[in-house]
C-alpha positions in Angstrom: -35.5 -14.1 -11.0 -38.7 -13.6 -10.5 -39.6 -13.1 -14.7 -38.4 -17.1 -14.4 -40.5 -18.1 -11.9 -43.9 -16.1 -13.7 -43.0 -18.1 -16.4 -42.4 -21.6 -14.4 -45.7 -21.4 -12.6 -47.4 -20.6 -16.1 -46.1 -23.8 -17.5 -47.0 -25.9 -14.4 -50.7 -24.5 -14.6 -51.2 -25.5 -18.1 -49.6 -28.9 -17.7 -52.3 -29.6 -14.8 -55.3 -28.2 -17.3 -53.9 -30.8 -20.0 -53.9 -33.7 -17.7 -57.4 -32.8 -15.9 -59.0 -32.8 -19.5 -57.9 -35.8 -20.8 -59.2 -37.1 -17.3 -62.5 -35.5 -18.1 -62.4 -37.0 -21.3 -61.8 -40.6 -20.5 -64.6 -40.5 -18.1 -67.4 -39.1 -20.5 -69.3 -42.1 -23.1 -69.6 -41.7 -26.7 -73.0 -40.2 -27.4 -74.8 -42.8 -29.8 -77.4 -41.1 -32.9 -80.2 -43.5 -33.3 -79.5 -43.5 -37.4 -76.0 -44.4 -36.5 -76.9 -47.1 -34.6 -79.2 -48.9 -37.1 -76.4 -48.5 -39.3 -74.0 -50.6 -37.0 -77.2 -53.0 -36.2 -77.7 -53.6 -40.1 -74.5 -53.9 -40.7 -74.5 -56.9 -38.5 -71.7 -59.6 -38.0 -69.8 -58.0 -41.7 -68.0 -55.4 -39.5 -66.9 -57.3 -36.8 -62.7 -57.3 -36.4 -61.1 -60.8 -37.1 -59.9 -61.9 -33.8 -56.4 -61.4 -35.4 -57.0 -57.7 -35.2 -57.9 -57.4 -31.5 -54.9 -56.5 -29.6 -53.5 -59.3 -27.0 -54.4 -58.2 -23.0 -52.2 -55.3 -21.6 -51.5 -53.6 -25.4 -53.2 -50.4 -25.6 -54.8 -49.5 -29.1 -53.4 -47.0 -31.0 -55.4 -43.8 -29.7 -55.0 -45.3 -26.2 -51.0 -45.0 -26.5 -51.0 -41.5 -28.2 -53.1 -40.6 -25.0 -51.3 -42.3 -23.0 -47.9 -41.0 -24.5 -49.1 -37.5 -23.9 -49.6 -37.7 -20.2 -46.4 -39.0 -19.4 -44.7 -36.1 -21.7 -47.0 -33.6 -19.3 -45.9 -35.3 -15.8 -42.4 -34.6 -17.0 -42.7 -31.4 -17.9 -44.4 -30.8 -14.4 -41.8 -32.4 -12.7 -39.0 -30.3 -14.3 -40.1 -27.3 -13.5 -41.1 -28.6 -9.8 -37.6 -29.3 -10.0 -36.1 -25.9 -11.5 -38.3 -23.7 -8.8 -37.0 -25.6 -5.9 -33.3 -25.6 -6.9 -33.9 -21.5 -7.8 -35.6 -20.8 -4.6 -32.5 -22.6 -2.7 -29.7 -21.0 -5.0 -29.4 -16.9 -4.8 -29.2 -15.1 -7.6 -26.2 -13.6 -8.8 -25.5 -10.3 -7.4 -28.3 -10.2 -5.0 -27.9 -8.7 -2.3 -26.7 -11.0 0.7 -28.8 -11.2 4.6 -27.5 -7.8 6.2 -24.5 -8.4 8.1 -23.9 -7.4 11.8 -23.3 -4.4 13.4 -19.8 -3.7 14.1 -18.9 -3.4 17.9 -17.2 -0.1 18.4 -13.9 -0.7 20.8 -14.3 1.1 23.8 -11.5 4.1 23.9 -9.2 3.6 26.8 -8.3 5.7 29.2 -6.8 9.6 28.1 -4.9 12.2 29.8 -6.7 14.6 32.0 -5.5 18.2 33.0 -3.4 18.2 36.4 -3.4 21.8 36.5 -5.6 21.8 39.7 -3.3 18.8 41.5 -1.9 19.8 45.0 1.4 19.0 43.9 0.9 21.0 40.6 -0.7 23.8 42.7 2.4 24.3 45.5 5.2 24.1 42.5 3.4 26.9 40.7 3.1 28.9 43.7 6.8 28.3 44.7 8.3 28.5 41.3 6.7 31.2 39.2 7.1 30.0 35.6 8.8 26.9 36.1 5.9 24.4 35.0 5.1 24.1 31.5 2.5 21.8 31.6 0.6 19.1 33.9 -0.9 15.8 32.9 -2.2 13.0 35.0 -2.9 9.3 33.3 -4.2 6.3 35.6 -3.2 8.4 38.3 0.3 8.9 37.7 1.1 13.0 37.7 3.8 14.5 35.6 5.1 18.2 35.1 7.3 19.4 32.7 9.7 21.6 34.0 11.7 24.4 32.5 15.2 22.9 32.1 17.1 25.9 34.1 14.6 24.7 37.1 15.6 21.5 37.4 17.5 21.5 40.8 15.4 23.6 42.6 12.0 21.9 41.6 13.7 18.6 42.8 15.1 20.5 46.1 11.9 21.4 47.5 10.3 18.2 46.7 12.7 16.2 48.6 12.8 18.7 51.4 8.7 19.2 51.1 7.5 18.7 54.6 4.2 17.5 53.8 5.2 14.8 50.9 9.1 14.2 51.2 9.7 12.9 47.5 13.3 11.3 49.1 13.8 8.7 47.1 14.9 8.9 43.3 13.5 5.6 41.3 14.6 5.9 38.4 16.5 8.8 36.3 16.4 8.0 32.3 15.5 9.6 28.8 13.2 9.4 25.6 14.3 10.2 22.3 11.9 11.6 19.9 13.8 12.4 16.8 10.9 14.2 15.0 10.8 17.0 17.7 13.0 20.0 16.4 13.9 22.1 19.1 14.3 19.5 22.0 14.7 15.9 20.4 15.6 14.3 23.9 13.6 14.5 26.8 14.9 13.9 30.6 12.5 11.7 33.1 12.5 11.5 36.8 10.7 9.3 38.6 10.1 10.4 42.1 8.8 8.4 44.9 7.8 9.6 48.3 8.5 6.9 51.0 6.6 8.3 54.2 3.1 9.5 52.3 3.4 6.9 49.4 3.7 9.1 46.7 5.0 9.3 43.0 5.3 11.8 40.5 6.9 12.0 37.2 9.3 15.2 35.9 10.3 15.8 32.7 12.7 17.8 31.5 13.3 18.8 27.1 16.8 19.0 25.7 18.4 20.1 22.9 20.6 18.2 20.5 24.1 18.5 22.2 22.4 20.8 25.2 23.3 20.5 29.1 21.3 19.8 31.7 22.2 20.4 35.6 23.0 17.4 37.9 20.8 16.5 40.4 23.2 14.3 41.9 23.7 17.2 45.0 19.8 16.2 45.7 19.9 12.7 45.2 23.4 11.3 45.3 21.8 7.7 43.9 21.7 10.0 40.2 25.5 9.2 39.7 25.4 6.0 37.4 21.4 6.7 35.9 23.1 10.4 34.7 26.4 8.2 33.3 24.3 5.5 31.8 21.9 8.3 29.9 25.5 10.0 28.6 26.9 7.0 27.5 23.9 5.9 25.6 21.8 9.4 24.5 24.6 11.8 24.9 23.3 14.3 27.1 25.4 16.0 29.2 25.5 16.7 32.6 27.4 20.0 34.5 28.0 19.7 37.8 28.5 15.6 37.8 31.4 14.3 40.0 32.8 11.8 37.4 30.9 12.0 34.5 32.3 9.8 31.8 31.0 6.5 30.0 29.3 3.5 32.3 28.7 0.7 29.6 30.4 1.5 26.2 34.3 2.0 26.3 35.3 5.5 26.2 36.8 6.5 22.8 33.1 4.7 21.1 31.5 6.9 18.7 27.3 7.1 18.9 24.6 6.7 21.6 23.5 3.4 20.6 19.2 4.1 22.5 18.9 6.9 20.0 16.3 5.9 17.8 18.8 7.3 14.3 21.1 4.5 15.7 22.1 1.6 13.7 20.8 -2.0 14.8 22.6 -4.0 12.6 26.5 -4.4 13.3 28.2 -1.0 13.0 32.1 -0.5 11.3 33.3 2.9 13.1 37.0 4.2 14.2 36.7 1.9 17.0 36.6 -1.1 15.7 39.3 -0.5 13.1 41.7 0.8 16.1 40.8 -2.4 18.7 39.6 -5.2 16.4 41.9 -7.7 14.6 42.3 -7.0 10.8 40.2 -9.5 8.5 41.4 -10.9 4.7 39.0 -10.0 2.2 38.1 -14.0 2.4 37.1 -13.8 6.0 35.2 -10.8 5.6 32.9 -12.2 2.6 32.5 -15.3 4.6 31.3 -13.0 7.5 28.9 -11.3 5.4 27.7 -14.5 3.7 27.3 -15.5 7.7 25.2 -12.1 8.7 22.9 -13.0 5.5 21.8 -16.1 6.5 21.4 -15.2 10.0 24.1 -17.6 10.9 26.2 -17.9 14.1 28.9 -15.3 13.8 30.9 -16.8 16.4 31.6 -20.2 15.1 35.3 -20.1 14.0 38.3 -18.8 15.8 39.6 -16.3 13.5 35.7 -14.4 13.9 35.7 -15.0 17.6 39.2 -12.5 17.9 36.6 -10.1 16.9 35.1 -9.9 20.3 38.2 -9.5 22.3 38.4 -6.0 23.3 41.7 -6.2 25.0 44.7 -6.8 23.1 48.5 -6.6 23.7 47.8 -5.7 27.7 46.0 -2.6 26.9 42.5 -1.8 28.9 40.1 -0.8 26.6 37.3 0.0 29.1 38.9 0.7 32.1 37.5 -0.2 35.5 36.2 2.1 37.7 38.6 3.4 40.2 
């Protein structure tokens, strides 16, 4: 790039040197020798053109037009590469380096888990219960302990009965399954909330594939159906429960459908060959074809008997009594 424009500015310079001397030379007279011009007196009226040589009005001579000729072939030349700098100067060169871009805004990091070892909640469970918390965490001011499984009731005891911050009402009772975690895939969550001093904190218990976990339903009798629902649906189980058996699924179902190894497309198990009408291999590629395009699958009759789940007076999910 810039080689080319050394080179452009050379050629404009000597086009404007050309032009300014054959200005220079059109304004300077012919310098007449005196034996020259007592030649031209003495030869008199014999060298004088015929008027059929003079050239009509507005037709140069022939050194006139070669002149002439010449400083129109310099403007253009001048004017090309007037025209070549100004398209070079607005066009960047190839694989030049672009103007620097911004700065790239950092995101601000949100909020993190602080250590709740020091808590006043934290503090009477560790003095009450020697061993029994595992660990303490408080994020946007919500506190949870994990608690050692076998401590369970009596953690949750106290804090009902705690004089100073009566945790007597149970929220919510539910579980977490994290299917990378070994020794305790599923994890039990209480949510406790404290009517009088307005109060919440969070327990969590860890359980093992097929492992048992104690009933807090003798603390909080409301932990009935939330312990049900999270044996129907995760398979823990829980001793102690007064009638512990399946709340949403019918009872002979095979799988926890909230575990995250679970299926979410349509399942074929033992249940569905034992309560669901038989299909002809017709009706069962025409079901498929159906599930493919993401069709209706309850748009004839024959596919609708799939979804009766009681057949020939028998209950499959019976009421509660």
């Amino acid at each position: 790039m810039r080689k080319a424009a050394v080179e452009a500015v050379a050629c404009l310079q000597y086009g404007c040197n050309f032009l300014s001397e054959l200005m220079e030379e059109d304004k300077k007279e012919p310098e007449s020798h005196p034996s020259a011009q007592l030649d031209a007196d003495e030869s008199g009226a014999a060298e004088t053109p015929a008027p059929s040589d003079i050239p009509a009005a507005g037709v140069l001579a022939g050194a006139d037009a070669e002149k002439a000729a010449m400083v129109e072939q310099a403007k253009t030349r001048v004017a090309a590469v007037k025209e070549s700098l100004i398209e070079k100067a607005a066009r960047p060169a190839a694989g030049a380096p672009g103007p620097p871009k911004a700065p790239v805004k950092k995101k601000e990091e949100g909020p993190k888990p602080i250590d709740a070892s020091h808590h006043p909640i934290v503090k009477k469970l560790k003095d009450q219960f020697d061993g029994a918390v595992i660990e303490a965490v408080e994020f946007l001011g919500q506190v949870s302990v994990r608690l050692e499984p076998s401590r369970i009731v009596q953690v949750c005891d106290f804090l009902k009965n705690d004089e100073e911050t009566s945790f007597d009402y149970l929220s919510d009772l539910t579980c977490v399954h994290f299917p990378l975690r070994t020794e305790a895939p599923l994890e039990i969550v209480y949510n406790l909330y404290s009517i009088p001093a307005n109060e919440r904190i969070r327990l969590k218990v860890g359980v093992a594939d097929g492992g048992v976990v104690q009933s807090v339903t003798g603390v909080w009798p409301a932990a009935n159906w939330m312990e049900r629902e999270v044996f129907d649906l995760f398979g823990v189980t829980f001793s102690n429960h007064p009638d512990l058996r399946r709340l949403l699924l019918p009872p002979d179902w095979e799988g926890y459908p909230l575990r995250k190894d679970y299926p979410l497309e349509f399942v074929e198990n033992a249940w569905t060959e034992r309560h669901l009408p038989e299909m002809s291999d017709v009706q069962i590629e025409q079901l498929q074809q159906r599930r493919a395009y993401g069709l209706e699958i309850l748009s004839v009759p024959e596919e609708r008997l799939m979804r009766e789940i009681f057949q020939g007076g028998k209950e499959v999910m019976p009421k509660d009594k």
